[in-house]
DOGUGU-647205 format. One record per residue (C-alpha): x, y, z; residue number from 1; chain; residue in one letter. Coordinates in steps of 0.25 Angstrom, whole numbers, padded with zeros to 4 digits. Layout:
BEGIN
+-------+-------+-------+-----+---+---+
|    px |    py |    pz |   k | c | r |
+-------+-------+-------+-----+---+---+
|     X |     Y |     Z | NUM | A | A |
...
+-------+-------+-------+-----+---+---+
END
This chain:
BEGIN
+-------+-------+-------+-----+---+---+
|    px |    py |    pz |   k | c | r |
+-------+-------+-------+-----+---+---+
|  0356 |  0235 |  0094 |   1 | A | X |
|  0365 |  0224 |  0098 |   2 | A | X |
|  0378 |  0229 |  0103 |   3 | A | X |
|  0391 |  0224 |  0097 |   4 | A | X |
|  0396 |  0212 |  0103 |   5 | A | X |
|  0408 |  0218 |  0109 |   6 | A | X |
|  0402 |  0227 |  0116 |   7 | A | X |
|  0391 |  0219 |  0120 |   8 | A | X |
|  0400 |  0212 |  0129 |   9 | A | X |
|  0409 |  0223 |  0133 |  10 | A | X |
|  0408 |  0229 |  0146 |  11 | A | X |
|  0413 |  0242 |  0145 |  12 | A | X |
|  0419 |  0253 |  0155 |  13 | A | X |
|  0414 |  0268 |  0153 |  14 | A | X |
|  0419 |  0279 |  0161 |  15 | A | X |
|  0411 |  0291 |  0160 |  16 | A | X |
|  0416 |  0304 |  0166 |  17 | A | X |
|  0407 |  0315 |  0164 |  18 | A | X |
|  0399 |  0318 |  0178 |  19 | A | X |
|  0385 |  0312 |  0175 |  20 | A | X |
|  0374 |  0311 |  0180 |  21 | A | X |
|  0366 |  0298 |  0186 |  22 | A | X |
|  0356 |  0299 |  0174 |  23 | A | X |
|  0367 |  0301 |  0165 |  24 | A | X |
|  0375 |  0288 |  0170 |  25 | A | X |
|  0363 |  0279 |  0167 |  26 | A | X |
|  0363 |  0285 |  0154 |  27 | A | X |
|  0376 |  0280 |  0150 |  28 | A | X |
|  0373 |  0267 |  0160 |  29 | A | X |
|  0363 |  0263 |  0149 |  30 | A | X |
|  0368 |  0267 |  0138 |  31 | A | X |
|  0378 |  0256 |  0141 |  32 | A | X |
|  0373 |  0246 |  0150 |  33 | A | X |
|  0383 |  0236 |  0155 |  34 | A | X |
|  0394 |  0244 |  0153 |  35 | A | X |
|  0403 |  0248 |  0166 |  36 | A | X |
|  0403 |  0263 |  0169 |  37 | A | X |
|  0412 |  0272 |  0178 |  38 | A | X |
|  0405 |  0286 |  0180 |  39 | A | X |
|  0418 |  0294 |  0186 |  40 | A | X |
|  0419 |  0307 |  0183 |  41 | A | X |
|  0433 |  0313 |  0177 |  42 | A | X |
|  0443 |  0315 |  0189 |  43 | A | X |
|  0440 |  0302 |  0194 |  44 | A | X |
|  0440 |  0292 |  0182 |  45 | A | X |
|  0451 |  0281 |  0188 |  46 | A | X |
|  0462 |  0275 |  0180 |  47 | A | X |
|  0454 |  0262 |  0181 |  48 | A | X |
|  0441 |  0269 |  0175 |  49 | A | X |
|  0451 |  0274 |  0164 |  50 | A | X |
|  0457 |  0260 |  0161 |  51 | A | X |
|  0443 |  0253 |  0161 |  52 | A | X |
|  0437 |  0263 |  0153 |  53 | A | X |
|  0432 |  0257 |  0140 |  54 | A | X |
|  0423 |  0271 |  0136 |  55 | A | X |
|  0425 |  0284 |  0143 |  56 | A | X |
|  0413 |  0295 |  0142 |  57 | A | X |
|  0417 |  0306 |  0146 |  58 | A | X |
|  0431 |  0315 |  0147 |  59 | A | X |
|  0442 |  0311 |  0156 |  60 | A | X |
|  0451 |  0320 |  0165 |  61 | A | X |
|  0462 |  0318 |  0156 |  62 | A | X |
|  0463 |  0314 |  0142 |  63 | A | X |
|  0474 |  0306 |  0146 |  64 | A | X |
|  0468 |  0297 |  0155 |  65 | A | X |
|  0463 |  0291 |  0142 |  66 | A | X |
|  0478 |  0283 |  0142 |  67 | A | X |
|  0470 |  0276 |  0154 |  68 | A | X |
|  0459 |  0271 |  0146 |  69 | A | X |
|  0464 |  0259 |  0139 |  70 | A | X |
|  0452 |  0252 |  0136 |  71 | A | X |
|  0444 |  0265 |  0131 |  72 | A | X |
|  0438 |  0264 |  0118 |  73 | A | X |
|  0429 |  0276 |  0118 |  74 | A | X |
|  0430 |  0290 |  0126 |  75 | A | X |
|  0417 |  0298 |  0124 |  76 | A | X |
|  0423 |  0312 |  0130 |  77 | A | X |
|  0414 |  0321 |  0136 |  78 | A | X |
|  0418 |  0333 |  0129 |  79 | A | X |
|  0416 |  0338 |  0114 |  80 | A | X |
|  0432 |  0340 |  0115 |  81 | A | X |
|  0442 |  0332 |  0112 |  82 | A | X |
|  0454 |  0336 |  0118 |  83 | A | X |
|  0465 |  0327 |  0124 |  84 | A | X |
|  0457 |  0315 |  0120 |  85 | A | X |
|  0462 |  0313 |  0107 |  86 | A | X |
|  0476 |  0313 |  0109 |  87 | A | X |
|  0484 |  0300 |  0103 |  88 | A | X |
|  0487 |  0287 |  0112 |  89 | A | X |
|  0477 |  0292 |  0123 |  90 | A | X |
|  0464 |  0284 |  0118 |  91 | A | X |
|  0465 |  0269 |  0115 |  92 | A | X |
|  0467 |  0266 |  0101 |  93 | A | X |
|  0454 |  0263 |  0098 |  94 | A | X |
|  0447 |  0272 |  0107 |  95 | A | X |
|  0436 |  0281 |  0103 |  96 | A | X |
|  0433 |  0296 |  0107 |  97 | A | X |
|  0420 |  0304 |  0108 |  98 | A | X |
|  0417 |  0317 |  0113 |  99 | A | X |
|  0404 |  0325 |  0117 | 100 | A | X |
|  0401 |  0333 |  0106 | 101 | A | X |
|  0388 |  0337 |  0104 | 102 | A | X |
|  0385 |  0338 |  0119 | 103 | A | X |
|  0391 |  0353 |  0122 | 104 | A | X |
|  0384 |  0360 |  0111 | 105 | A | X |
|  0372 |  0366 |  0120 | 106 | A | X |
|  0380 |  0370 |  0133 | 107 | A | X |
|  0391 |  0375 |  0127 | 108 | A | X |
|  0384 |  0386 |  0116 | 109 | A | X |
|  0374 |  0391 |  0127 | 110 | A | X |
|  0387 |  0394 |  0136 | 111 | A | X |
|  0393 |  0402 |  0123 | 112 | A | X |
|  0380 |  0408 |  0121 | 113 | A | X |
|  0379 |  0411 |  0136 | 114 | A | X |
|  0393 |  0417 |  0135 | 115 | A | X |
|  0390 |  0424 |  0122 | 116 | A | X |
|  0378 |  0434 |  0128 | 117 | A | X |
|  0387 |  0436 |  0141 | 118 | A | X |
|  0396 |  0443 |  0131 | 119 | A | X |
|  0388 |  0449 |  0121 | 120 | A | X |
|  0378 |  0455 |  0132 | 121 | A | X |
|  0389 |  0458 |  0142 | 122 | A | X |
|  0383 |  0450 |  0153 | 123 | A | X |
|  0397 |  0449 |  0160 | 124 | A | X |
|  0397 |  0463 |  0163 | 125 | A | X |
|  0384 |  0462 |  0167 | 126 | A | X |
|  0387 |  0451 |  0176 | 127 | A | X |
|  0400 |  0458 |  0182 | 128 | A | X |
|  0390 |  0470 |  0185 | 129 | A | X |
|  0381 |  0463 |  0192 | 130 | A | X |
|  0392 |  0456 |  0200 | 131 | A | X |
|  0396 |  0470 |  0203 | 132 | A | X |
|  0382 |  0475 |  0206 | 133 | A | X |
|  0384 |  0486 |  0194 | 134 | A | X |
|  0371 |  0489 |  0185 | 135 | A | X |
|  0379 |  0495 |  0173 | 136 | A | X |
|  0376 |  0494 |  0159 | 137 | A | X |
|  0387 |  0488 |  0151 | 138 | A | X |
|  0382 |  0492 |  0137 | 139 | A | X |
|  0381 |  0486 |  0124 | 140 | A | X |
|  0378 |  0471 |  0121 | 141 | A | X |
|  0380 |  0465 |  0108 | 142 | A | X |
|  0370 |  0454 |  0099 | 143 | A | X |
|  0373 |  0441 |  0099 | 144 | A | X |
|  0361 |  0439 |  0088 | 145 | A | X |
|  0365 |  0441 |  0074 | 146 | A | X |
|  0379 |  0438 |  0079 | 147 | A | X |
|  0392 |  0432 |  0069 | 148 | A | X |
|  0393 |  0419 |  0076 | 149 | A | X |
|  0406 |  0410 |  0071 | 150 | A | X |
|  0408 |  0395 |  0079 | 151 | A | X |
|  0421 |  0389 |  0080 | 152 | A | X |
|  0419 |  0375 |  0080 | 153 | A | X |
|  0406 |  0369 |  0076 | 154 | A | X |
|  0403 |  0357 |  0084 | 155 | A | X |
|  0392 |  0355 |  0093 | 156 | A | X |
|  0395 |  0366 |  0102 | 157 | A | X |
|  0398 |  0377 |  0092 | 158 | A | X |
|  0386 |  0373 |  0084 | 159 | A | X |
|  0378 |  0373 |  0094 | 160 | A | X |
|  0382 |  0388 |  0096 | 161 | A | X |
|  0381 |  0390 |  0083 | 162 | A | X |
|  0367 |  0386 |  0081 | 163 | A | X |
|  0362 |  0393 |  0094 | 164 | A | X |
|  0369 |  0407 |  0090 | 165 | A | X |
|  0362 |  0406 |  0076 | 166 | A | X |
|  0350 |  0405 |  0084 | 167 | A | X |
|  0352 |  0418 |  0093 | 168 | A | X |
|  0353 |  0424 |  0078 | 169 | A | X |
|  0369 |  0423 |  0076 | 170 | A | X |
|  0376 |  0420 |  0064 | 171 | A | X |
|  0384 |  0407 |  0065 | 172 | A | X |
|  0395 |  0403 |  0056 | 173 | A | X |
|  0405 |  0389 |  0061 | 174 | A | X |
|  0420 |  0385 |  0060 | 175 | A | X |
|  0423 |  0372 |  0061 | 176 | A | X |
|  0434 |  0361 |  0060 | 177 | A | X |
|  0436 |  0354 |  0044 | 178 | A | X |
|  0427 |  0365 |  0037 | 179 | A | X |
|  0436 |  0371 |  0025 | 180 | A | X |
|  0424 |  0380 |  0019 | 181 | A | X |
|  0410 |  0387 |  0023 | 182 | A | X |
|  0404 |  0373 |  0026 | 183 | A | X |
|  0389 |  0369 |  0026 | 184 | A | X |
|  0383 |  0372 |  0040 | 185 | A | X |
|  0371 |  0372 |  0050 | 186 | A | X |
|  0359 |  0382 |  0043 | 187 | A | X |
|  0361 |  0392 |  0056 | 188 | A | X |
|  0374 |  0393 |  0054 | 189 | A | X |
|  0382 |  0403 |  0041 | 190 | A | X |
|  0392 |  0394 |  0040 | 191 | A | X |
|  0403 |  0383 |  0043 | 192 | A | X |
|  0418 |  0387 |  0041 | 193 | A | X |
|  0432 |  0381 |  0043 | 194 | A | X |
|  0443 |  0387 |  0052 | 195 | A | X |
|  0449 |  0394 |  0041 | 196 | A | X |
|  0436 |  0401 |  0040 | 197 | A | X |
|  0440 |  0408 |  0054 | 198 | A | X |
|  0448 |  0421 |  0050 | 199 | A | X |
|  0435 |  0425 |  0041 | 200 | A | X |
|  0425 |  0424 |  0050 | 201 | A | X |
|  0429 |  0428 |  0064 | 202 | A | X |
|  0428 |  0442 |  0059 | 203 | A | X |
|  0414 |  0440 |  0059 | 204 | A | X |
|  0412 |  0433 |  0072 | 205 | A | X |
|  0404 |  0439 |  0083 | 206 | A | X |
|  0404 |  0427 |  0092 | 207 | A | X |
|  0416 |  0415 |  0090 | 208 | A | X |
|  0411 |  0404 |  0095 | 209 | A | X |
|  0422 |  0391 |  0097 | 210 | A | X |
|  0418 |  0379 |  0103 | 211 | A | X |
|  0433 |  0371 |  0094 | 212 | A | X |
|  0438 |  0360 |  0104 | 213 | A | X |
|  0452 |  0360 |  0107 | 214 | A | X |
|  0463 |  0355 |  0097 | 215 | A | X |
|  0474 |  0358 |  0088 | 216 | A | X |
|  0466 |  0364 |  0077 | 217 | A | X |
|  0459 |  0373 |  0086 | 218 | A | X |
|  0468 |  0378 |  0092 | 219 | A | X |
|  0467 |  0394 |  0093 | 220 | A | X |
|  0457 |  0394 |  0082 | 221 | A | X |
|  0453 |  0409 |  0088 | 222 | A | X |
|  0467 |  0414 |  0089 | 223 | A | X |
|  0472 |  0429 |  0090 | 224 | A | X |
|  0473 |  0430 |  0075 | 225 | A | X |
|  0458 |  0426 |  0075 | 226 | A | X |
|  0455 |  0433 |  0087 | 227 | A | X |
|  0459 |  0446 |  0081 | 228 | A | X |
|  0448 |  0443 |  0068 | 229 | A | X |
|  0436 |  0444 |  0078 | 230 | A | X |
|  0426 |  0457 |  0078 | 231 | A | X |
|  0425 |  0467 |  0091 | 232 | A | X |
|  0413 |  0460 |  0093 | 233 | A | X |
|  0416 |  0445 |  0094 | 234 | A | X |
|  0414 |  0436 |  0105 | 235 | A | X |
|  0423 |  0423 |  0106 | 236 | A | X |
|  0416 |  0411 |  0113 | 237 | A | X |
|  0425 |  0397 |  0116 | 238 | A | X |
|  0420 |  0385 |  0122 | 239 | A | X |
|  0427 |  0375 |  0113 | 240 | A | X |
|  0443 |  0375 |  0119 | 241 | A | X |
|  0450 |  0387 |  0124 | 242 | A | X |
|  0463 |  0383 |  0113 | 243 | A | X |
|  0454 |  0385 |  0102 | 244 | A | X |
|  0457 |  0402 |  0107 | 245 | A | X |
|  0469 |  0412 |  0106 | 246 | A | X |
|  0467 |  0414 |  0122 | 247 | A | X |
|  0478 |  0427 |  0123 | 248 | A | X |
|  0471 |  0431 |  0109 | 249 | A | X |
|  0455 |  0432 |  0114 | 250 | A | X |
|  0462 |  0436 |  0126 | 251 | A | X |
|  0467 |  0449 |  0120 | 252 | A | X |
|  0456 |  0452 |  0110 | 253 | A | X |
|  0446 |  0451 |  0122 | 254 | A | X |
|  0455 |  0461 |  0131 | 255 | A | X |
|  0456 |  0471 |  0117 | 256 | A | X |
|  0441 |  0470 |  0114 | 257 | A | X |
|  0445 |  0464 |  0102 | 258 | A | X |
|  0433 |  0455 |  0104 | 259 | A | X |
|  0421 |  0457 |  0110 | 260 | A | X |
|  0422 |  0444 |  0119 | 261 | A | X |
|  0424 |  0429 |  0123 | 262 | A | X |
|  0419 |  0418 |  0131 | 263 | A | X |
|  0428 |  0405 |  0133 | 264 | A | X |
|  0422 |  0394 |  0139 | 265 | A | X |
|  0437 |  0389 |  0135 | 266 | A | X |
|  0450 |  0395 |  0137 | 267 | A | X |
|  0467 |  0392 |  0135 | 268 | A | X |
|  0471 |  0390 |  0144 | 269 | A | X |
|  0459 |  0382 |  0154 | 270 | A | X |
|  0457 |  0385 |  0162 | 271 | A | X |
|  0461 |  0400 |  0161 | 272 | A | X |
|  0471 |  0404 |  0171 | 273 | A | X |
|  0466 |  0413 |  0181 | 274 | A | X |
|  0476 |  0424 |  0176 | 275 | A | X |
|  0473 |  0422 |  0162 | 276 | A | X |
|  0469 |  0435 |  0154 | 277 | A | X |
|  0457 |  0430 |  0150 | 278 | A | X |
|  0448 |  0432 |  0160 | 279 | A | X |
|  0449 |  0445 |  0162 | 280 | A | X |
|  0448 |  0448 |  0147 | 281 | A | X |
|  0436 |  0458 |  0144 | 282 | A | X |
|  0421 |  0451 |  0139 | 283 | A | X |
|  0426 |  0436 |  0141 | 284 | A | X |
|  0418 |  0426 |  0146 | 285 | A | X |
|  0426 |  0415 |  0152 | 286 | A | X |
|  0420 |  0400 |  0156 | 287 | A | X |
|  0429 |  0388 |  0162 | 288 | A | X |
|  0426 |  0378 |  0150 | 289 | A | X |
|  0410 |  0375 |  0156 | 290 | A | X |
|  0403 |  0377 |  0143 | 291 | A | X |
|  0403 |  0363 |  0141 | 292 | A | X |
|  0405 |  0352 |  0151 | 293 | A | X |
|  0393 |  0348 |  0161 | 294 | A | X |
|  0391 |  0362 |  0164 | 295 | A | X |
|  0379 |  0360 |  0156 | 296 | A | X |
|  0371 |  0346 |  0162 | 297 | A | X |
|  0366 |  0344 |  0148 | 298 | A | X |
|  0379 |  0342 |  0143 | 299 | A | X |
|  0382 |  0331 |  0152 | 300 | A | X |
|  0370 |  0325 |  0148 | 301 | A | X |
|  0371 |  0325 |  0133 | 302 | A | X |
|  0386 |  0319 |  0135 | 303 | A | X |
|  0380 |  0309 |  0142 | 304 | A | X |
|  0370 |  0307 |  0130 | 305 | A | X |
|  0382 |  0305 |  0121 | 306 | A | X |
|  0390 |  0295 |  0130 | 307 | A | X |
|  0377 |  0287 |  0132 | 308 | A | X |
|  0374 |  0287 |  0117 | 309 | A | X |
|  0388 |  0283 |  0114 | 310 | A | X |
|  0388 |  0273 |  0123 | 311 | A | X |
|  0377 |  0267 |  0116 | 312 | A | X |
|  0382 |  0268 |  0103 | 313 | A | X |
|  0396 |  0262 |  0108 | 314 | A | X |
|  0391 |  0250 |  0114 | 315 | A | X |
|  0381 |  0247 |  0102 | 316 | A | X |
|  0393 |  0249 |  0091 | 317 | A | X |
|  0390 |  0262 |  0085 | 318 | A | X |
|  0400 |  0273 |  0083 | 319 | A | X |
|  0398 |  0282 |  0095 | 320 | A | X |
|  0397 |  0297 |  0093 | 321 | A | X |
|  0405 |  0310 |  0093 | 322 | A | X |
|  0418 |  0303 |  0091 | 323 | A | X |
|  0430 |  0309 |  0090 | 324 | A | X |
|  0441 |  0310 |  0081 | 325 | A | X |
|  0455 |  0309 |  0088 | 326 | A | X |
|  0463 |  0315 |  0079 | 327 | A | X |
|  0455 |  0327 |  0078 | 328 | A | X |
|  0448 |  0327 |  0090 | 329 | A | X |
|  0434 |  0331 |  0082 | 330 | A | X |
|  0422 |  0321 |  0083 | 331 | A | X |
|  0424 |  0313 |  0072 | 332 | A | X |
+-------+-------+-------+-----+---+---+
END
């Protein structure tokens, strides 16, 4: 396909921020040949880098270094949020944004089903027994099969969660942004609900599973009020943003056995304060926000795949993927 004249004969800068790899440079290299490139990772992006910039892939240290960026017209972050990217005057007028979605899906379920059987089968007791060299059974277990299983947020990361617990034998119903009624959803799944769905089904949840970026609307989506709904035997796991949680709520529910557990991958405040209650509080599992990121190489690599097939769509005059809307921060 021929490319649009103007950007046939443009010469474009692209900084690109992620740490890859020299395989993974030559994949962006030839998805646009001819093009200049700065491969700097985050802390030592230069204001001049900044200025130059006419496409960004990848997040920057600061959302408001984008007041730098006076001839960007397409960021491409490499998160699935949003946050601080979409706030008014830091884009150029006519700049576009994109994030990653799609490309946290695998890593991110299989650590909330890693965390998940660490609580249900008690394996941090087990693990601090062994640490103390003490062979001591520590009693029942419970069934994650045949499990009440209620996502918070169904994009690609919840779904992904979703479709693998209906897999292990769990029954999986979804909440998600704009639905007003039980809407039509995936065969595997019982149903797809709207916020104010929430009060009637977290009764029944054994496993809450939230994966909402961080926004207005989101905002203490689990708080105490819907805290104090959950069952004895429900399990809390978040990986989306730590505001989405009553903290002082879970908090109090998890020292009163009012719930049966937590894992955050996501906490308010973050990173938690050394002296925060939190850490001490009984069957809570608490990660530093590695869920997602490069922990995972593969996840790297499918950024990369979206950035070079962007690339590609951008310079042939075709509507890149996973835009974003900035007023609601969703991909549009």
């Amino acid at each position: 396909m021929l490319l649009p004249e103007v950007r046939k004969r443009e010469r474009l800068c692209i900084l690109v921020t992620p740490p890859v790899t020299e395989e993974e440079k030559q994949q962006l290299l030839q998805a646009a040949p001819g093009q200049k490139f700065f491969f700097t990772e985050k802390p030592e992006v230069t204001e001049e880098q900044l200025r130059r910039a006419d496409i960004i892939l990848g997040n920057l240290q600061s959302p408001l270094q984008l007041k730098k960026c006076e001839n960007l017209k397409w960021i491409q972050l490499n998160n699935a949020g949003t946050e601080g990217y979409c706030e008014p005057g830091l884009l150029p007028e006519s700049a576009q944004l994109a994030n990653a979605t799609g490309a946290y899906g695998m890593a991110i379920s299989e650590h909330m089903i890693g965390c998940l059987f660490a609580l249900r089968k008690k394996l941090l007791l087990y693990w601090d027994n062994q640490k103390a060299h003490c062979w001591h059974p520590e009693g029942h277990v419970k069934v994650i099969e045949r499990s009440n299983v209620l996502v918070i947020g169904c994009g690609d990361i919840g779904m992904t969660f979703g479709r693998k617990m209906n897999a292990l034998g769990c029954r999986v119903s979804g909440i998600r942004r704009g639905v007003s009624k039980k809407s039509d959803c995936p065969e595997w799944m019982e149903g797809m609900y709207g916020m104010d769905s929430l009060e009637e089904l977290l009764p029944k949840a054994d496993i809450v599973a939230m994966s909402l970026p961080g926004n207005a609307s989101t905002y203490h989506v689990l708080s105490r009020e819907r805290i104090a709904l959950l069952s004895e035997n429900a399990v809390v796991l978040n990986v989306g943003r730590g505001t989405a949680i009553d903290t002082d709520a879970l908090a109090d529910a998890l020292y009163a056995g009012k719930i049966a557990g937590a894992a955050l991958d996501v906490t308010d405040p973050e990173p938690l304060p050394a002296d925060h209650q939190l850490w001490n509080a009984p069957n809570l599992l608490i990660t530093p926000h590695v869920s997602g990121g490069f922990s995972l190489p593969e996840t790297l690599e499918k950024i990369v795949g979206l950035f070079a097939d962007n690339l590609e769509r951008y310079f042939a005059g075709q509507p890149i993927e996973n835009l974003v809307n900035l007023q609601t921060g969703y991909r549009e």
